[in-house]
C-alpha positions in Angstrom: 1.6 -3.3 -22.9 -0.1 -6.3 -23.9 -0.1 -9.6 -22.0 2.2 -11.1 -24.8 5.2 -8.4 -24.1 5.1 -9.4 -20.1 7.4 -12.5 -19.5 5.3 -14.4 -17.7 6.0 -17.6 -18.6 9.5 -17.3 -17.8 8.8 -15.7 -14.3 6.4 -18.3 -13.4 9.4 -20.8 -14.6 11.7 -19.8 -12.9 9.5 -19.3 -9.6 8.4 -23.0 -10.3 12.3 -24.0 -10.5 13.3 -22.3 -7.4 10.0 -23.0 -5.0 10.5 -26.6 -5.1 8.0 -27.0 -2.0 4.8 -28.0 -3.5 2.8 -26.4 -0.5 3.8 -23.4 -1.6 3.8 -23.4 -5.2 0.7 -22.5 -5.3 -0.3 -19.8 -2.9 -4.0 -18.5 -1.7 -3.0 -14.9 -0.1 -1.2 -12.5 -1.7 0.7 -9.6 0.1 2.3 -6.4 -0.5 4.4 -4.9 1.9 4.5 -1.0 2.3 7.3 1.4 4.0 8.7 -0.1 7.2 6.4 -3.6 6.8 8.3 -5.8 5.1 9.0 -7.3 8.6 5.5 -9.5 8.1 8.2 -12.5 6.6 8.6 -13.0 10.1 5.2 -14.6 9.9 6.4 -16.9 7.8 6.7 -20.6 7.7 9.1 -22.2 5.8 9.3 -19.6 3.3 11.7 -19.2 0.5 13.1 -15.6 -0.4 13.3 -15.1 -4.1 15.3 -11.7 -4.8 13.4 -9.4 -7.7 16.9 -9.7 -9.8 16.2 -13.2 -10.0 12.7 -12.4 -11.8 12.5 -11.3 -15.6 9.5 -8.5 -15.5 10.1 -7.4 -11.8 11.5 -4.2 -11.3 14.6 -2.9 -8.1 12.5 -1.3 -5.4 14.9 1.8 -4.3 13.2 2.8 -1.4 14.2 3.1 1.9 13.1 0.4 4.4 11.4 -1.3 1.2 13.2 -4.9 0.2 13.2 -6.1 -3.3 12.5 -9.4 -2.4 9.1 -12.0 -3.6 8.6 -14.3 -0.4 6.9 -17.9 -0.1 6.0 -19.6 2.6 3.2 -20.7 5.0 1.1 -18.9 7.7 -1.0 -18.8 10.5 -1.9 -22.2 12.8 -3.1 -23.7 9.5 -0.5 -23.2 7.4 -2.2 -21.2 4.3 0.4 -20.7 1.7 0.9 -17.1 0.5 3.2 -14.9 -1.3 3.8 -11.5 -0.3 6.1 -8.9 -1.8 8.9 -7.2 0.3 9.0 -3.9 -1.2 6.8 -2.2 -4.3 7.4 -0.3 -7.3 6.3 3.5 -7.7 5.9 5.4 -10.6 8.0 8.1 -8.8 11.2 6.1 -9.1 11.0 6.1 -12.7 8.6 2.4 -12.7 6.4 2.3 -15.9 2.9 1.0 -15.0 3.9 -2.6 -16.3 6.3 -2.9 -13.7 4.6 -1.2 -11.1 1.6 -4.3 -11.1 3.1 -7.0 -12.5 3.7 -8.9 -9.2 -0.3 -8.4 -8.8 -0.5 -10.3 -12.1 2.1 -12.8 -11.2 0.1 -13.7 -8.1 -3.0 -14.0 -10.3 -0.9 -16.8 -12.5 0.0 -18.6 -8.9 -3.2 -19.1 -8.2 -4.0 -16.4 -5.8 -7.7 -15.5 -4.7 -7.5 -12.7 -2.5 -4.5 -9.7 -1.9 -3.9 -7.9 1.2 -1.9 -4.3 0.5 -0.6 -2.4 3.2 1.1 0.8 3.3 2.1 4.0 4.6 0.1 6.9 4.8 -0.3 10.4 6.2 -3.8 11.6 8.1 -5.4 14.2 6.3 -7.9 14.5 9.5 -7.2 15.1 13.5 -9.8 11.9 13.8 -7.5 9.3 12.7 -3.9 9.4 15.0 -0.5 8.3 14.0 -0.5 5.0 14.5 -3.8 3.8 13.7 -4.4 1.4 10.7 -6.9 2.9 8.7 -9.1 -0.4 6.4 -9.5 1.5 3.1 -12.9 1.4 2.3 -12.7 3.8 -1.3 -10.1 6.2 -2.5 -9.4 9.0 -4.6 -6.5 9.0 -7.6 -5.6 12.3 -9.0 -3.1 10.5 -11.3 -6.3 8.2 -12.6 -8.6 11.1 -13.4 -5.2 12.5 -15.5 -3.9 10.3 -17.5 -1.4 8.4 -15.3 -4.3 5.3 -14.7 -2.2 2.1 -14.7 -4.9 0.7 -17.6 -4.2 3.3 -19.9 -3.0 2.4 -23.1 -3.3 -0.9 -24.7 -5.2 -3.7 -22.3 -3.1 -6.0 -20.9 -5.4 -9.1 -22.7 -8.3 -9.1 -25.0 -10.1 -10.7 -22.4 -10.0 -8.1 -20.0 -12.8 -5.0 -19.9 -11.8 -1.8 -21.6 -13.3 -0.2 -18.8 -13.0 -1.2 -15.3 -15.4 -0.7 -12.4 -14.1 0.1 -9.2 -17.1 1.0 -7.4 -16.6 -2.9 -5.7 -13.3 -2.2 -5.6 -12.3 -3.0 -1.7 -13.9 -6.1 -0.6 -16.7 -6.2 2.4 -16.0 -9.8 2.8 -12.2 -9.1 3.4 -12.8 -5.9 5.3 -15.4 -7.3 7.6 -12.1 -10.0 8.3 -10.0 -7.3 9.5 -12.4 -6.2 12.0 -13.1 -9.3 13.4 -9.3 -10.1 13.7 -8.8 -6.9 15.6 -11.8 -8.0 17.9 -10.3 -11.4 18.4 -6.6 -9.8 19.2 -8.2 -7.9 21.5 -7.0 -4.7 19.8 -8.8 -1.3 21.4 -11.4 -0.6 18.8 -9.3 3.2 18.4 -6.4 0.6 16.8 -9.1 0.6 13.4 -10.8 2.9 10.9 -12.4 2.9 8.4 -11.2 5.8 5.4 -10.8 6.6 1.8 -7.1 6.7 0.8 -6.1 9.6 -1.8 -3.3 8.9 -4.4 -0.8 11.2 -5.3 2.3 10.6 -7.8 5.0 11.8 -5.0 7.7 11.6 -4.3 7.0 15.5 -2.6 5.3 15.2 0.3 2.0 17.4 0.0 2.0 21.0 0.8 -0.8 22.7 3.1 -2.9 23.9 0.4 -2.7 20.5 -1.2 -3.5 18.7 2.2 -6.6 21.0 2.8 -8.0 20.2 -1.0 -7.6 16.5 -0.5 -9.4 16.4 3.0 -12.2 18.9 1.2 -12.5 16.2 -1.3 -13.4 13.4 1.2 -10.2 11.5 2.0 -9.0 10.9 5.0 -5.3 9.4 4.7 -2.8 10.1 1.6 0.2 8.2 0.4 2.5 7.6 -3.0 1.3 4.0 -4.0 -1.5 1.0 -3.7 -3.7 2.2 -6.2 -2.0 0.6 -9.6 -1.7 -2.2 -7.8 -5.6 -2.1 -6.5 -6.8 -1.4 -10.4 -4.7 -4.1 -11.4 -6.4 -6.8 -8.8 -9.7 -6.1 -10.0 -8.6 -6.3 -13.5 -7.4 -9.6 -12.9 -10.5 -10.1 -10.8 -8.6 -10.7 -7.7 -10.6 -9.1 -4.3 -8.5 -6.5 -2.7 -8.0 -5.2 1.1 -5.9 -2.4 1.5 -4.4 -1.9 5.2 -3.1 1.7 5.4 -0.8 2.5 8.4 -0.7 6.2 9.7 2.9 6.9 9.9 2.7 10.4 10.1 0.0 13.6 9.7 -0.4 16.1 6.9 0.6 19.5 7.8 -2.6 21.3 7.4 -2.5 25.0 9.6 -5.9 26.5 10.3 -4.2 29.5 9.0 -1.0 30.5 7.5 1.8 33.0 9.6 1.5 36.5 8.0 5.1 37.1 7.1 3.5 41.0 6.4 2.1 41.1 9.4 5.4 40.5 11.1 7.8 42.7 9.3 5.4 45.7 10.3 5.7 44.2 14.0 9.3 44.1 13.5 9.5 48.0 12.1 7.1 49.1 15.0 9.8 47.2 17.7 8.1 44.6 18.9 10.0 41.5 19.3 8.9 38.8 16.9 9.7 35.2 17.0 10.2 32.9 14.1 9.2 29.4 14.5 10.1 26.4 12.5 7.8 25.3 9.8 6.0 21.6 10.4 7.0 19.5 7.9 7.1 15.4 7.4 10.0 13.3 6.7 10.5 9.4 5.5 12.4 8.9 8.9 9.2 9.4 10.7 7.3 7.0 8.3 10.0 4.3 8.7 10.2 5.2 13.3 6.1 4.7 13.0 6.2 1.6 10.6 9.3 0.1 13.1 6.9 0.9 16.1 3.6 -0.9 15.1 5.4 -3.8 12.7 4.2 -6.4 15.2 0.7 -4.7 15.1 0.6 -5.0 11.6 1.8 -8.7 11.6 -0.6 -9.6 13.6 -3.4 -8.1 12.3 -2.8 -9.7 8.5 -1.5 -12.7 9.9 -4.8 -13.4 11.9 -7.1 -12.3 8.8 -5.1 -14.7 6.5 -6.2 -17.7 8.9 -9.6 -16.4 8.7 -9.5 -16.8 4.7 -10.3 -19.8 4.1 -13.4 -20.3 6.4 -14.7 -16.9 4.7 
């Protein structure tokens, strides 16, 4: 979809009617809230809450403990304006790519510089707990290499490359930020870590074999979204840091229960028991999200003040 077919002009209008604050019409920081985050508003100075049904070109977010809500408003000590978006689109709900990163775009046309993504994600690796907030430093997108890359089709304007590189794709200078912020909260240096976030399309949560073949590949924490949205920054030349919270860990066993082996323990009268299978859940997510919100506020919060010096 071509820049042409997007209604900009009339979201940016309509933004433009309703923020009537001219400190934060125009804001530096953009921010995208993942699963159970959306409680970084509280951050928030003076901010005004534009719902997404008041936005031509914004999608509904349907997911749970995800808002559908595009908030202005000020933060840290020296007031930086920002925008940050309670709640995200997935392709898994039905989103076409258009929808899915056209708040990133939007942001771009307000005048942001820099965007700050955070999500939910599952550890692929015992070395990263539930809990810790892994600073994405690369990732992997299955649905990229196969045809479900949010570029694919027409380009979005004549002015933007064909082919996009991502090897720069997650900012040092903003990731070196994030560290120092954690150093200056005085955050145990086990609260970071540094990973590559794997892609899937959802909404299934992966299976063991699937788990094992994204670890094999080099990733270390998975999740359902992000990635349009980071190949649509650096389209729009915007530099990226993506904040991925472990909510929960991938069920990978070291080796599967032999059903066979079992029966024939059965037959030969031997007692057998039949445990329940591990398996992940969105309540869990949302409980681990709810348990390190303030954590997460914090953390973007103190790297938005650091910003502008950087």
């Amino acid at each position: 979809m071509t820049t042409s077919a997007l209604p900009f002009a009339q979201t940016i209008a309509t933004i433009s009617r309703l923020v009537t604050d001219p400190r934060l019409q125009h804001p530096r920081i953009g921010i995208v809230c993942g699963s159970g985050l959306s409680t970084l508003v509280s951050s928030l100075k003076d901010v005004v809450l534009l719902p997404y049904s008041q936005l031509e070109g914004f999608g509904d977010s349907t997911v749970a403990g995800q808002k559908s809500t595009l908030a202005f408003g000020l933060m840290g000590k020296d007031n930086v304006p920002v925008v940050a978006m309670l709640g995200r689109f997935h392709p898994y709900e039905g989103h076409k790519p258009a929808v899915v990163t056209y708040g990133i775009r939007v942001m771009k046309r307000l005048g942001v510089k820099d965007v700050i993504i955070t999500n939910a994600a599952g550890s692929l690796t015992p070395a990263i707990s539930v809990g810790t907030i892994v600073v994405i430093r690369d990732h992997l997108a299955l649905p990229n290499l196969t045809g479900m890359n949010p570029s694919f089709g027409p380009l979005t304007s004549a002015e933007y490359p064909r082919f996009i590189p991502l090897g720069d794709a997650y900012s040092p200078r903003l990731r070196r930020l994030a560290f120092l912020s954690s150093h200056y909260l005085n955050f145990d240096s086990s609260a970071l870590a540094e990973g590559t976030y794997a892609w899937v399309a959802g909404p299934a949560y992966e299976t063991p074999a699937e788990g094992r073949f994204l670890r094999n590949a080099g990733a270390h924490v998975v999740g359902m979204s992000t990635i349009p949205e980071v190949v649509a920054a650096r389209e729009e030349q915007l530099e990226v840091l993506v904040l991925s919270l472990v909510t929960n860990t991938v069920v990978i066993p070291d080796n599967y229960r032999s059903i066979k082996a079992e029966v024939e323990a059965e037959l030969a009268g031997h007692p057998v028991e039949l445990p329940p299978m591990a398996t992940a859940s969105h309540e869990e997510v949302l409980e681990t999200g709810r348990q390190k919100a303030e954590v997460m506020r914090s953390l973007v919060e103190r790297i938005v003040e650091l910003v502008p010096a950087n």
